[in-house]
N, CA, C and O atoms as a MOPAC input file, in Angstrom:
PM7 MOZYME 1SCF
protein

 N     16.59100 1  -205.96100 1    52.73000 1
 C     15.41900 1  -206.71300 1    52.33100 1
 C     15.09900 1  -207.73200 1    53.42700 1
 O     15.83300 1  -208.49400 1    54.05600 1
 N     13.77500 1  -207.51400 1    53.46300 1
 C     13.15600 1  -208.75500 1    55.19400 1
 C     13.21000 1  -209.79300 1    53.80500 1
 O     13.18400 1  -209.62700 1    52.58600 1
 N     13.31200 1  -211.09500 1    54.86300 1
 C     13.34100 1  -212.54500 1    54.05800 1
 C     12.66600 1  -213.19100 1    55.19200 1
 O     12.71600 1  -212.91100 1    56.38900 1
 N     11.77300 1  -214.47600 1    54.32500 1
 C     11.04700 1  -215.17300 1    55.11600 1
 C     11.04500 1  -216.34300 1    54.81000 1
 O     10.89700 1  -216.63200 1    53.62300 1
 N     11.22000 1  -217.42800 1    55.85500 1
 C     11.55600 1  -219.20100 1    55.45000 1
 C     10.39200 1  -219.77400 1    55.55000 1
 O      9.71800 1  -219.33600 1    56.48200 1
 N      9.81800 1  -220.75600 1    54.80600 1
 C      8.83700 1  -221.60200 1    54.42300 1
 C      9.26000 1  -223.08600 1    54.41700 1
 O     10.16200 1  -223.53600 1    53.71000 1
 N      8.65300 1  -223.65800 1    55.11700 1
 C      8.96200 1  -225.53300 1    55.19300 1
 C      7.93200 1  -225.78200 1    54.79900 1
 O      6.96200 1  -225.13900 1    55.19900 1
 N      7.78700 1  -226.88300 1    53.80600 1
 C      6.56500 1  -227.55700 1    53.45500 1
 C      6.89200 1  -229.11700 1    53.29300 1
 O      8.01800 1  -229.47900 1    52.95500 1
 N      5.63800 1  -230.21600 1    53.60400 1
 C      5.81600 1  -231.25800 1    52.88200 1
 C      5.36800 1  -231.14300 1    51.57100 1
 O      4.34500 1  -230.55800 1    51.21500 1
 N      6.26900 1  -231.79300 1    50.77900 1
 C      5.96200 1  -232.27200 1    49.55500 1
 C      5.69800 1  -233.54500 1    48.76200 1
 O      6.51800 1  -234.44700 1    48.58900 1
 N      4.63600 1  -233.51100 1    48.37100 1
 C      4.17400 1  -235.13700 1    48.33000 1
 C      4.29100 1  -235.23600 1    46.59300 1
 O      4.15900 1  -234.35200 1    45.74700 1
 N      4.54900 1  -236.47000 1    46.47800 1
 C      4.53800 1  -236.73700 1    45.03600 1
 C      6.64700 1  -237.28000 1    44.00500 1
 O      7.07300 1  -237.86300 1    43.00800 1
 N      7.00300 1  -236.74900 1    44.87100 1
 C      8.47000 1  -236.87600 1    44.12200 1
 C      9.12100 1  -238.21500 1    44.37500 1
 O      9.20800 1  -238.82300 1    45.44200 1
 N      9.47000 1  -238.48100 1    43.42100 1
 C     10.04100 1  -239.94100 1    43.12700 1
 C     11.33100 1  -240.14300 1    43.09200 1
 O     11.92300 1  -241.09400 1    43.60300 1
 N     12.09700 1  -238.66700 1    42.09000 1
 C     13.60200 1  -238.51500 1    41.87000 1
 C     14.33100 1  -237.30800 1    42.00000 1
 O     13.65300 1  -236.28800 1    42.12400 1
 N     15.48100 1  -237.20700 1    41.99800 1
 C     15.96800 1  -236.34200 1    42.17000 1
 C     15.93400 1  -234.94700 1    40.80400 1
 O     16.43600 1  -233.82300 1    40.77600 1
 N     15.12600 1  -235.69200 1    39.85800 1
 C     14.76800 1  -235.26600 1    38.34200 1
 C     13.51800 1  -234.02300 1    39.46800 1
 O     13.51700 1  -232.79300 1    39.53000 1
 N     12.79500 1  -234.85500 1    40.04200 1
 C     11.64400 1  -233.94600 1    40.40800 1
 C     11.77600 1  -232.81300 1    41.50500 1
 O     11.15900 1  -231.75200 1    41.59800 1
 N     12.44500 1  -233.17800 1    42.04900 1
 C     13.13300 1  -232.06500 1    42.90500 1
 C     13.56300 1  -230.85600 1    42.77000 1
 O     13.46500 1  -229.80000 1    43.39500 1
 N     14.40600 1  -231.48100 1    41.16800 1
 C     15.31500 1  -230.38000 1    40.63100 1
 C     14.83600 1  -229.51100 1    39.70500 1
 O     15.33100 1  -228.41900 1    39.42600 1
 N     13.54000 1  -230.17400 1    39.07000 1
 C     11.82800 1  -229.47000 1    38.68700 1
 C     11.52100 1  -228.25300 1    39.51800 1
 O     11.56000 1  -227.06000 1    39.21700 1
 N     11.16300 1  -228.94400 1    40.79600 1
 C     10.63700 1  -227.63400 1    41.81200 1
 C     11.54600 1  -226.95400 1    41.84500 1
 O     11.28400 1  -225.90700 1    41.25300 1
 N     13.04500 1  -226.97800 1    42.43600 1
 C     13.75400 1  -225.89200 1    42.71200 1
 C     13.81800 1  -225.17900 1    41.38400 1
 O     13.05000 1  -224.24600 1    41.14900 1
 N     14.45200 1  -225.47300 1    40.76600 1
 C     14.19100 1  -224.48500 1    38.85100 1
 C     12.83400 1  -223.41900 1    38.74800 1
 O     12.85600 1  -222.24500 1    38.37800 1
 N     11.60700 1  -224.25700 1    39.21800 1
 C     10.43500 1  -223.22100 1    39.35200 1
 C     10.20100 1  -222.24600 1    40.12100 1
 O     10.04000 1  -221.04700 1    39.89000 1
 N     10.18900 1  -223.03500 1    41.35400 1
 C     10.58400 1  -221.93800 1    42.29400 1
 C     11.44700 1  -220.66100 1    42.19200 1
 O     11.05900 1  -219.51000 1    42.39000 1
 N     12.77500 1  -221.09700 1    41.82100 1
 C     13.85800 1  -219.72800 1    41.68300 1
 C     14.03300 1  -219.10000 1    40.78000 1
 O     15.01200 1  -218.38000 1    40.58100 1
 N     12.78700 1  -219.32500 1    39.83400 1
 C     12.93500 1  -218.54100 1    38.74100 1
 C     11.51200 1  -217.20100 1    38.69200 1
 O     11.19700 1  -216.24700 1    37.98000 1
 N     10.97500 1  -217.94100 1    40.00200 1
 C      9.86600 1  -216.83800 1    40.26300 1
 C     10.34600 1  -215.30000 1    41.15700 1
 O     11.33200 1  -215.01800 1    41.83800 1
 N      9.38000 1  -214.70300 1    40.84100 1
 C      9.96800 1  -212.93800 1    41.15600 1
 C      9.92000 1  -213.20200 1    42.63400 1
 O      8.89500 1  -213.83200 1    42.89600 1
 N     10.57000 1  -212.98100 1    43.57900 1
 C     10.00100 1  -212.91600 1    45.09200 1
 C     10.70600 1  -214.36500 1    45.81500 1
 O     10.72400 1  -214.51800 1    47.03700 1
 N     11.18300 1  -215.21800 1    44.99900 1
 C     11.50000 1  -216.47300 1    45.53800 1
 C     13.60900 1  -216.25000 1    46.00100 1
 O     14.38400 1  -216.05700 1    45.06400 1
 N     14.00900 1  -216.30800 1    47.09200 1
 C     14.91700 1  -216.21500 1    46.68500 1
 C     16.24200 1  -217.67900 1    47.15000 1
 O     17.42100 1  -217.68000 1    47.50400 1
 N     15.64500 1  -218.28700 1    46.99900 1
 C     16.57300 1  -219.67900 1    47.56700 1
 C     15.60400 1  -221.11500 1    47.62100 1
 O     14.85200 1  -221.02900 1    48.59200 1
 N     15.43700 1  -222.17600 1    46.99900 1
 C     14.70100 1  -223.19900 1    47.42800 1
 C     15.81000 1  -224.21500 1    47.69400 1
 O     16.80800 1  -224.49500 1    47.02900 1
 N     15.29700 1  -224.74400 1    48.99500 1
 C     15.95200 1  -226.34300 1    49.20300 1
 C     15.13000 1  -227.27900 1    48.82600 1
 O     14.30500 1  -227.47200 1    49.71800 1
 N     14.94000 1  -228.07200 1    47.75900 1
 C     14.01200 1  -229.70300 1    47.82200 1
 C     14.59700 1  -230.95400 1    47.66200 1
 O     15.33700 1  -231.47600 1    46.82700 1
 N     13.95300 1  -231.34900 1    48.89500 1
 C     14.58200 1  -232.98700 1    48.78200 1
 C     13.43500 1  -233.67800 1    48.41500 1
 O     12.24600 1  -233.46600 1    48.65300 1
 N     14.18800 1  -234.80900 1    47.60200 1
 C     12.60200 1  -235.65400 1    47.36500 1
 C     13.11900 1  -236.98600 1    48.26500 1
 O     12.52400 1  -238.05700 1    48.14700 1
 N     14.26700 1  -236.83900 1    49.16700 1
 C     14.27700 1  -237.98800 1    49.85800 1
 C     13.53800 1  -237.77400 1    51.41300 1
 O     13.29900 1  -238.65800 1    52.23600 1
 N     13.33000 1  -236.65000 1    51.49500 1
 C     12.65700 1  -236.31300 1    52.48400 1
 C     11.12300 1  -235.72900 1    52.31100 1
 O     10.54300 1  -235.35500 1    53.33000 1
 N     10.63100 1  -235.66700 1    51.36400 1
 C      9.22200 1  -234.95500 1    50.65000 1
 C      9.26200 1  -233.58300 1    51.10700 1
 O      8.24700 1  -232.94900 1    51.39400 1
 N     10.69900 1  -233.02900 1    51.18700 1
 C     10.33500 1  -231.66100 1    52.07200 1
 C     11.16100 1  -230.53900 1    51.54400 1
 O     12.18600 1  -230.76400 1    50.90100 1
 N     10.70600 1  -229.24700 1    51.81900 1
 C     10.96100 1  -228.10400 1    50.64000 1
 C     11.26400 1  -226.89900 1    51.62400 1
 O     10.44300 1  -226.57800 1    52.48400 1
 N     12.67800 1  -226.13500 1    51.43900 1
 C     12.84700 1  -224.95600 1    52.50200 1
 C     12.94000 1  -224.01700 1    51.69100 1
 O     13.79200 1  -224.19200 1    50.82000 1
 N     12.23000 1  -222.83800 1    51.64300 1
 C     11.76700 1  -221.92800 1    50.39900 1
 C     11.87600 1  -220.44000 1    51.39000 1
 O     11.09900 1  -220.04900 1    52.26200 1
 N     13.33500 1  -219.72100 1    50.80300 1
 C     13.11100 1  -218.69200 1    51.70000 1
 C     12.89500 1  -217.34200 1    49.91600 1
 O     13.36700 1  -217.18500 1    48.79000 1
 N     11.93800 1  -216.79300 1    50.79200 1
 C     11.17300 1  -215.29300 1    49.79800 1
 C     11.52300 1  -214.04700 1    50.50500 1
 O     12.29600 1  -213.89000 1    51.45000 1
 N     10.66700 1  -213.02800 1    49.74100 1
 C     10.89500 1  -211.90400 1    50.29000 1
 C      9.79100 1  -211.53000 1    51.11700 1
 O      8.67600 1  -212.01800 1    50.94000 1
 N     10.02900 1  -210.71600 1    51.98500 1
 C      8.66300 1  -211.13900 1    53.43500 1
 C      7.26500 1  -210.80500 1    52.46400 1
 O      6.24100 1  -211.31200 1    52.92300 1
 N      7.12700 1  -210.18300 1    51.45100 1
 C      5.60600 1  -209.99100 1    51.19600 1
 C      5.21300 1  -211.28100 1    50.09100 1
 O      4.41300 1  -211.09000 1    49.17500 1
 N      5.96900 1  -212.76600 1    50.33800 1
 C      5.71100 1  -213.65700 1    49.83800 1
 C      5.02700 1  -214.52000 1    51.21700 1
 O      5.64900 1  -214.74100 1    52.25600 1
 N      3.53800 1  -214.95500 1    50.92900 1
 C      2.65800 1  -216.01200 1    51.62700 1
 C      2.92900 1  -217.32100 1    51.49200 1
 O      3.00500 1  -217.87300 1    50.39400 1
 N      3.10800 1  -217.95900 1    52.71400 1
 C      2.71900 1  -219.81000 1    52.73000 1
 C      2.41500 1  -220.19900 1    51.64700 1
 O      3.03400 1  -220.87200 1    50.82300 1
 N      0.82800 1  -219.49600 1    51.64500 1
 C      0.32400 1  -220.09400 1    50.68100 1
 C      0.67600 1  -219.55900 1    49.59400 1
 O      0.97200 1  -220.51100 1    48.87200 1
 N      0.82300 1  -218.63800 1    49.04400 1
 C      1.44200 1  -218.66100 1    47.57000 1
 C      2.30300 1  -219.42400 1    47.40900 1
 O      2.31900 1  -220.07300 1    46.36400 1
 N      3.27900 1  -219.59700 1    48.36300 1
 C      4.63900 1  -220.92600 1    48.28500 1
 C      3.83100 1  -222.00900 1    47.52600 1
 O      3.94600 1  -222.37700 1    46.35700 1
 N      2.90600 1  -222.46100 1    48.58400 1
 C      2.32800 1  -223.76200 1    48.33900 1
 C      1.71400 1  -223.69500 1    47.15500 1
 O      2.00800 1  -224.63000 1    46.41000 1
 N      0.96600 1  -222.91500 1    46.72500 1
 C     -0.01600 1  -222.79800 1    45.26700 1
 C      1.48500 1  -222.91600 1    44.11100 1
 O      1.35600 1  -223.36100 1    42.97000 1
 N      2.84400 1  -222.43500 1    44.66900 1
 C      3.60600 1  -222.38300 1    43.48200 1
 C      4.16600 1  -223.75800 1    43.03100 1
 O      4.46900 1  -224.07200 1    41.88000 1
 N      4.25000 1  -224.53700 1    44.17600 1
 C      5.29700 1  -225.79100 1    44.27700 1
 C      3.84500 1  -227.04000 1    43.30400 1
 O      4.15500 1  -227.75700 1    42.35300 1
 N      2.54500 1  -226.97000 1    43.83100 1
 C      1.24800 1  -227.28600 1    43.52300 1
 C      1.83600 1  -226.86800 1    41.74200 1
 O      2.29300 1  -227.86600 1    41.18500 1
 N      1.85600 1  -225.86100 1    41.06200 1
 C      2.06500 1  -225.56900 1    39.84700 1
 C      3.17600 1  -226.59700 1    38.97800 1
 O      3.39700 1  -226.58800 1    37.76700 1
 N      3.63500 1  -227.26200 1    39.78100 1
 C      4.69500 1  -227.87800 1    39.31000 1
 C      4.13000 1  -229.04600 1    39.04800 1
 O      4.67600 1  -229.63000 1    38.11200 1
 N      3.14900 1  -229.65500 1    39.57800 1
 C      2.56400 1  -231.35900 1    39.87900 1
 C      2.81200 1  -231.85900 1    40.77000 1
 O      2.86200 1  -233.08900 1    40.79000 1
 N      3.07400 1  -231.08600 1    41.89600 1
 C      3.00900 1  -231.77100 1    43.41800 1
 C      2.28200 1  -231.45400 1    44.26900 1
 O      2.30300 1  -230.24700 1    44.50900 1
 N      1.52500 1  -232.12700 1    44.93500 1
 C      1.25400 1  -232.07100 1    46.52200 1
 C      2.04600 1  -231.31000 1    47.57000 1
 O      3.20600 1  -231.58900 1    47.87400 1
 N      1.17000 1  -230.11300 1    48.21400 1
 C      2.13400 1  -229.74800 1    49.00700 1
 C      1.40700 1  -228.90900 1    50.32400 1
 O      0.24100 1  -228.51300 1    50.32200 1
 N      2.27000 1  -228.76000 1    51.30800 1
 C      1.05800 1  -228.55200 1    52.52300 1
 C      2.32500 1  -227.84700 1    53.73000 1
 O      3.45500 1  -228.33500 1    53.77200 1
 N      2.03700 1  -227.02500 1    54.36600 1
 C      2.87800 1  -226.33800 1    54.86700 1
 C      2.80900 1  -226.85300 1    56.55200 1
 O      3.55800 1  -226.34300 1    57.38400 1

């Protein structure tokens, strides 16, 4: 299986509560297979399977209540 890494900023997280929000969402989606989020860094390492897009990343992390921009 090709795999593909995604860095994004993520704007909006306050705690480590919210972080642990995104990663839960993220890895529970079909195609997602690993998220890193820090909310001490506003920043998110999201590796998928190659026919997963930036932007779908971003529209997914966005689903959660964050700001996010690749």
């Amino acid at each position: 299986m090709s795999e593909q890494v995604h860095t994004l900023n993520i704007a909006g997280m306050t705690c480590g509560g919210c972080s642990s929000r995104v990663t839960r969402v993220l890895e529970a989606t079909p195609g997602v297979l690993k998220a890193e989020i820090s909310h001490e860094t506003d920043s998110g390492i999201i590796t998928t399977s190659a026919d997963i897009s930036t932007s779908q990343v971003v529209e997914m992390v966005k689903s959660t209540g964050f700001e996010a921009s690749a």
